[in-house]
C-alpha positions in Angstrom: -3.8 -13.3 29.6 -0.7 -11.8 28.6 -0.3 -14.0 25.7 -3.8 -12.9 24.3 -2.9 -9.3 24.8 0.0 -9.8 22.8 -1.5 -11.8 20.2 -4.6 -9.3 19.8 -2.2 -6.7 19.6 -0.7 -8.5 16.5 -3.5 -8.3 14.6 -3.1 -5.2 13.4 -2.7 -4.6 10.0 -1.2 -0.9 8.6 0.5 -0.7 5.3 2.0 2.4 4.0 3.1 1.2 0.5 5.3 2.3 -2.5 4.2 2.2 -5.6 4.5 -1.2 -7.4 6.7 -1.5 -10.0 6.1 -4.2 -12.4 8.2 -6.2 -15.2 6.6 -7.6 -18.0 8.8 -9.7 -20.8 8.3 -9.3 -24.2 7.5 -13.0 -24.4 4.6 -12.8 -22.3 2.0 -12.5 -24.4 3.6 -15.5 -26.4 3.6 -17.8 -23.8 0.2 -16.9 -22.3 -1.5 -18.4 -25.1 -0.1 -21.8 -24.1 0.0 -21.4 -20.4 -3.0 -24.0 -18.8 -1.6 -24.4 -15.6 0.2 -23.0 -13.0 2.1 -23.9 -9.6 2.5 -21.9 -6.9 5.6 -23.0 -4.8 6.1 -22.3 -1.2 7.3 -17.7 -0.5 10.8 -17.4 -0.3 11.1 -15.9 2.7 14.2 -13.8 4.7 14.1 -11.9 7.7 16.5 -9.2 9.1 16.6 -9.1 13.1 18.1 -6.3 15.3 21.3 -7.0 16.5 20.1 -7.4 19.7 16.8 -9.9 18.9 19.3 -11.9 16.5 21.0 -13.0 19.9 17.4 -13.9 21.4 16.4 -16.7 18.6 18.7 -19.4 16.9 18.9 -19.8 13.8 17.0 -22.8 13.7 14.3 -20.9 15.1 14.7 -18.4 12.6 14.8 -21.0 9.6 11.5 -22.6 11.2 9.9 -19.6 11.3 10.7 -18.6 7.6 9.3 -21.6 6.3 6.3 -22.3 8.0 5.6 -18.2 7.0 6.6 -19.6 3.4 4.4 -22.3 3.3 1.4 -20.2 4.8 2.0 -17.8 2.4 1.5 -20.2 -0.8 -1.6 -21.8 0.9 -3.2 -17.9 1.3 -1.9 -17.3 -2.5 -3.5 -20.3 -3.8 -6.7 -19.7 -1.7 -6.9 -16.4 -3.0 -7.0 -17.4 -6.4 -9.9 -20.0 -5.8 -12.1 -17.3 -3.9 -11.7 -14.6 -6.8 -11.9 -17.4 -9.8 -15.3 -16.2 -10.6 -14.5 -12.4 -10.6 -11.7 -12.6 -12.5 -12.2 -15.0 -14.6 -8.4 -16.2 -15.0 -6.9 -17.8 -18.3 -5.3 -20.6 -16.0 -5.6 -23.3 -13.7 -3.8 -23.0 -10.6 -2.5 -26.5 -9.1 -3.4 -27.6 -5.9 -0.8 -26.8 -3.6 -1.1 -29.9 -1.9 -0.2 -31.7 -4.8 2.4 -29.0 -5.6 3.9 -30.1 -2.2 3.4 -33.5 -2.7 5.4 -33.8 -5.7 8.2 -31.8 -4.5 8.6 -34.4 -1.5 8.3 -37.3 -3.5 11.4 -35.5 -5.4 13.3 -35.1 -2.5 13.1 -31.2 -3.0 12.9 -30.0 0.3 12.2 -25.8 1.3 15.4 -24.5 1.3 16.2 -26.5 -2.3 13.8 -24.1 -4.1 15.6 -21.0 -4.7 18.6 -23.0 -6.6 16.0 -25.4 -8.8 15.7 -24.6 -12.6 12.5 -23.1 -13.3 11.9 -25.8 -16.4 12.7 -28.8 -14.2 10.5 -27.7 -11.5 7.9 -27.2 -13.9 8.6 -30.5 -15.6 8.0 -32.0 -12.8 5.1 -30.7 -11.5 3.2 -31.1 -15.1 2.4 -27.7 -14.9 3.3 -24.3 -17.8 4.4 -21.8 -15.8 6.2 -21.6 -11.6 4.7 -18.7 -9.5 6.6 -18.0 -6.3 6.3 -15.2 -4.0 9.5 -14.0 -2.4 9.2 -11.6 0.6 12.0 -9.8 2.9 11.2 -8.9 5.8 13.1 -6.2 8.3 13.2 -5.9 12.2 10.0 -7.9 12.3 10.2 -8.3 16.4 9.8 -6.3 19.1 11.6 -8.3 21.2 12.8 -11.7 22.2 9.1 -12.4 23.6 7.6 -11.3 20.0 10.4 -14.0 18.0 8.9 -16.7 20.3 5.3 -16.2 19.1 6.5 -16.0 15.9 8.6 -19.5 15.5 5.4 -21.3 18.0 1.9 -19.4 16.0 3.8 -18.6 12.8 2.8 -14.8 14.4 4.4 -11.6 13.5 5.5 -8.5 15.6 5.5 -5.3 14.6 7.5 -4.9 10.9 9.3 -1.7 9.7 8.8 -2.8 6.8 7.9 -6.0 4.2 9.4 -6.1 0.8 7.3 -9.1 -1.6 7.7 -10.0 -5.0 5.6 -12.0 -7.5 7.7 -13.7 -10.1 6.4 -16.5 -13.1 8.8 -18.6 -14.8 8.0 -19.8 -18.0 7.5 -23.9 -17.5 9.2 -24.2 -21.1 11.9 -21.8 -21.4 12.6 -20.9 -17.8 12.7 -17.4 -18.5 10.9 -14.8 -16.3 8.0 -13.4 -17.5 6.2 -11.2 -15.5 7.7 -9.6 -11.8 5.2 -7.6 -9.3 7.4 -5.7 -6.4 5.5 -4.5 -3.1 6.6 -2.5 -0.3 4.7 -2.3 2.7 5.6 0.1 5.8 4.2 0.2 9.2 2.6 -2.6 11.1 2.2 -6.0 9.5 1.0 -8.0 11.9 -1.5 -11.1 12.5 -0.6 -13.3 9.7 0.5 -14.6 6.8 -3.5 -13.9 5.2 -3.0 -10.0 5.8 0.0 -10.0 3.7 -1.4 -11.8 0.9 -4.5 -10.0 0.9 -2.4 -6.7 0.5 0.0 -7.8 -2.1 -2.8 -9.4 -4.0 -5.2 -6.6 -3.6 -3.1 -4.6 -5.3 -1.5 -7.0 -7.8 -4.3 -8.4 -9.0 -5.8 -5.4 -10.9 -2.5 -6.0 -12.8 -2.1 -9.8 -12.9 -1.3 -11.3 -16.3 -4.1 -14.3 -16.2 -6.8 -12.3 -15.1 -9.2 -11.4 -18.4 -11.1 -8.9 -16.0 
C-alpha cells in the first residue's frame, strides 16, 4: 500500500519552463535537402543527488538508473514521432530504434560509449543521414533514499527541482551540429520517462526542422 501511495504520488507532472533557446547552423537548410533518415540514439542522461541521497544509492545504482531513463527516453522520442507522422508530415524517416540498438550492439558500442563516438561513424554505421540524441541533466531528483530505490527498480522518478534536456542533430556526413533545442523544466517531474518527452516535444516540435507543418 505504501508503495502505491508513493508511486501515485509520482505521477505528477508540473513544469514551470524557461524559454527554449534554439541553435540553428547555417548548413541546415543544405543538408536537409539530402537528409532521408534519421537515428535516434539512446538520452544522455546525468543526475545530481543531495549530498546526503548520494550516500543512499551506489553508483552502480545510479549508472543503472541513468540508462534505463536513457533508453526509455529514445523509445518515447521515437514513438512520438510515429504518433504525430501524419500531422506533421516530417521530411524524414526515423529508424527503428530497435534496429538503432541492434546495430550499436552488434558494434560493440555499448551506453556509456555514445557520448565519445564521432557523429559520421555512428551514422555510417547505422545507414542513416543525420544522429538525433537527447541529452537531459537532471538535479536533486529524490526525496530520499526510499524515492532512489523506485527509481533504479520502476525506472520512477521523485520529485525534481529541476530537468535541463537538449535536442541536438549531427549531420551523418560532416559531423557537424545542425540544429540544438534547450529545455528547462521546474517543479515536479515525476511518473516517467513519457511525461518528459511529451513536454520537451510539445514544445519543440512547433520548431522542429523536419516538420513541413
Amino acid at each position: 500500500m505504501k508503495i502505491q501511495i508513493t508511486l501515485f504520488l509520482f505521477t505528477s507532472l508540473v513544469l514551470a519552463s524557461c524559454g527554449p533557446k534554439i541553435y540553428k547552423s547555417t548548413e541546415f537548410d543544405t543538408a536537409l535537402a539530402r537528409h532521408k533518415t534519421v537515428a535516434i540514439l539512446p538520452a544522455d542522461v546525468s543526475t545530481r543527488l543531495r549530498p546526503n541521497e548520494a550516500k543512499k544509492v551506489t553508483a552502480e545504482q545510479l549508472a543503472e538508473m541513468n540508462e534505463k531513463t536513457g533508453f526509455a527516453i529514445q523509445d518515447k522520442m521515437y514513438s512520438w514521432f510515429l504518433r504525430r507522422s501524419d500531422k506533421y508530415q516530417y521530411t524524414v524517416t526515423f529508424q527503428d530504434v530497435t534496429r538503432t540498438n541492434a546495430l550499436l550492439k552488434q558494434a560493440g558500442i555499448g551506453y556509456n560509449d555514445l557520448a565519445a563516438k564521432d557523429r559520421t561513424e555512428l551514422a555510417k554505421l547505422l545507414g542513416v543521414d543525420a544522429v538525433l540524441q537527447d541529452r537531459t541533466s537532471m538535479d536533486k531528483p529524490m526525496s530520499d533514499g526510499a524515492a532512489v530505490a523506485v527509481g533504479v527498480i520502476f525506472g520512477m522518478w521523485g520529485s525534481t527541482n529541476s530537468v535541463q534536456t537538449t535536442i541536438n542533430i549531427h549531420d551523418g556526413k560532416t559531423g557537424n551540429l545542425l540544429w540544438k533545442y534547450d529545455y528547462q523544466a521546474q517543479g515536479s517531474v515525476g511518473s516517467s520517462a513519457e511525461n518528459l518527452v511529451n513536454a520537451l516535444m510539445r514544445n519543440a516540435s512547433k520548431k522542429f526542422p523536419y516538420s513541413v507543418k
